[in-house]
C-alpha positions in Angstrom: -136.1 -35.5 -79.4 -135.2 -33.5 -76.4 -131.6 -31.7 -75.4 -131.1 -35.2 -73.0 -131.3 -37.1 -75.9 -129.5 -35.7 -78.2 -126.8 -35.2 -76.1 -127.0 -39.0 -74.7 -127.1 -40.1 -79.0 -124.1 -37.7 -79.4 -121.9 -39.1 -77.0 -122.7 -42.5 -77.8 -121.8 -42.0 -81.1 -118.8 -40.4 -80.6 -118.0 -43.5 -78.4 -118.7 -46.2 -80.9 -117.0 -44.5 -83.8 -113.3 -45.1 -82.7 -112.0 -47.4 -80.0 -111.7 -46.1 -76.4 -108.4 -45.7 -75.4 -106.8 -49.1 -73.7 -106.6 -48.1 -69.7 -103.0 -48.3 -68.4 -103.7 -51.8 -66.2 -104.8 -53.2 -69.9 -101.5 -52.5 -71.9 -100.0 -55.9 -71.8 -96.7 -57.2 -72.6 -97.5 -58.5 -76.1 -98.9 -55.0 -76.7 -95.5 -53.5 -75.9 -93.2 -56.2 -78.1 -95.9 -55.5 -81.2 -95.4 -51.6 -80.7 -91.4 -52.2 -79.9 -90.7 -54.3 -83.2 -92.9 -51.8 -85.4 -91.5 -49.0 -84.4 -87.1 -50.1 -83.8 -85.0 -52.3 -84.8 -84.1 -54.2 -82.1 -85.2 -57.9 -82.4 -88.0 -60.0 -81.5 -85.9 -61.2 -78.3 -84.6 -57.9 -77.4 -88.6 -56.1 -77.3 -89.6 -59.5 -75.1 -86.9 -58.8 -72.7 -87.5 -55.2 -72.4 -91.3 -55.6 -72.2 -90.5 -57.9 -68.7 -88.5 -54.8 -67.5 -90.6 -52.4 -68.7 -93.3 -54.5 -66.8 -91.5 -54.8 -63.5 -89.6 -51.4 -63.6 -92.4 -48.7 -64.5 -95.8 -48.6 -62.5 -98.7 -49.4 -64.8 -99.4 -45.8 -65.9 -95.8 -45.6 -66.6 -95.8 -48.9 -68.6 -99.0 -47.6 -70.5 -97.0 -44.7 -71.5 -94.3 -46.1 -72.5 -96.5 -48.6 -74.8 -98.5 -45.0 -76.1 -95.2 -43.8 -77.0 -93.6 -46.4 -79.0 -97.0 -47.1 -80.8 -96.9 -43.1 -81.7 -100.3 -42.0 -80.0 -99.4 -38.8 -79.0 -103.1 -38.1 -77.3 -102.6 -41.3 -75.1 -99.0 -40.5 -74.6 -100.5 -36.6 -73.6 -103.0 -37.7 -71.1 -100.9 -40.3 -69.7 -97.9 -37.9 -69.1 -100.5 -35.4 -67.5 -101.2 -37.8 -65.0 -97.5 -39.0 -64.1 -95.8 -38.0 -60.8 -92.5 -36.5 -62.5 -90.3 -39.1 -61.4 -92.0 -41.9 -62.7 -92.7 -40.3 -66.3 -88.7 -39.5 -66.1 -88.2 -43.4 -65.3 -90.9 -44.1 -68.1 -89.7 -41.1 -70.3 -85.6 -43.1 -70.7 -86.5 -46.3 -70.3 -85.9 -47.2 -74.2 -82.4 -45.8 -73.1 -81.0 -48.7 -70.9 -83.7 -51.4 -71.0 -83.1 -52.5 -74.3 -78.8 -52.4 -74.0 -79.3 -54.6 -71.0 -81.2 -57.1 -72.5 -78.9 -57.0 -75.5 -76.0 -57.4 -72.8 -77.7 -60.5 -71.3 -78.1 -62.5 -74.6 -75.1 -61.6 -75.8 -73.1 -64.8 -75.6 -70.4 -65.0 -72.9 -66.4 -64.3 -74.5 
């Protein structure tokens, strides 16, 4: 075998041993409320709600990131946060700060 080769079965390898990392415009809503419920304990409701803000608020890197974070993958959290403009991984960064309240506030019943 010659250096292209092994190089080529080395990467491949590498590749099919562990998953690829999800790409930000593939982190979906449902990944967000399975990652919020595992890893808080706000409800079922509460993760669905935030997921549609989270969604609409945070630009798809930023949504990614937020998904990396609450799952606890600190290399996808790493590379996503590298390649944030710092306002939007601020905005990303404290969004488990108010989203979550406000959707608690909106299904609170009325008094």
């Amino acid at each position: 075998m010659n250096r292209k080769h092994i190089v080529v079965t080395v990467v491949a390898l590498a590749w099919l041993s562990g998953s690829p990392p999800a790409l930000a415009s593939e982190r979906t809503e449902s990944d967000f409320v399975k990652a919020c419920t595992s890893s808080s304990n706000l409800s079922q409701a509460v993760c669905e709600c935030s997921a549609k803000k989270a969604r609409g608020e945070l630009s798809a890197d930023g949504f990614a990131f937020l998904v990396a974070s609450l799952e606890g993958d600190d290399a996808a959290t790493a590379k996503l946060r590298g390649k944030l403009p710092i306002d939007q991984a601020m905005k990303a960064g404290t969004f488990m700060l108010r989203g979550p309240s406000q959707c608690a506030k909106e299904a609170a019943p009325a008094e």
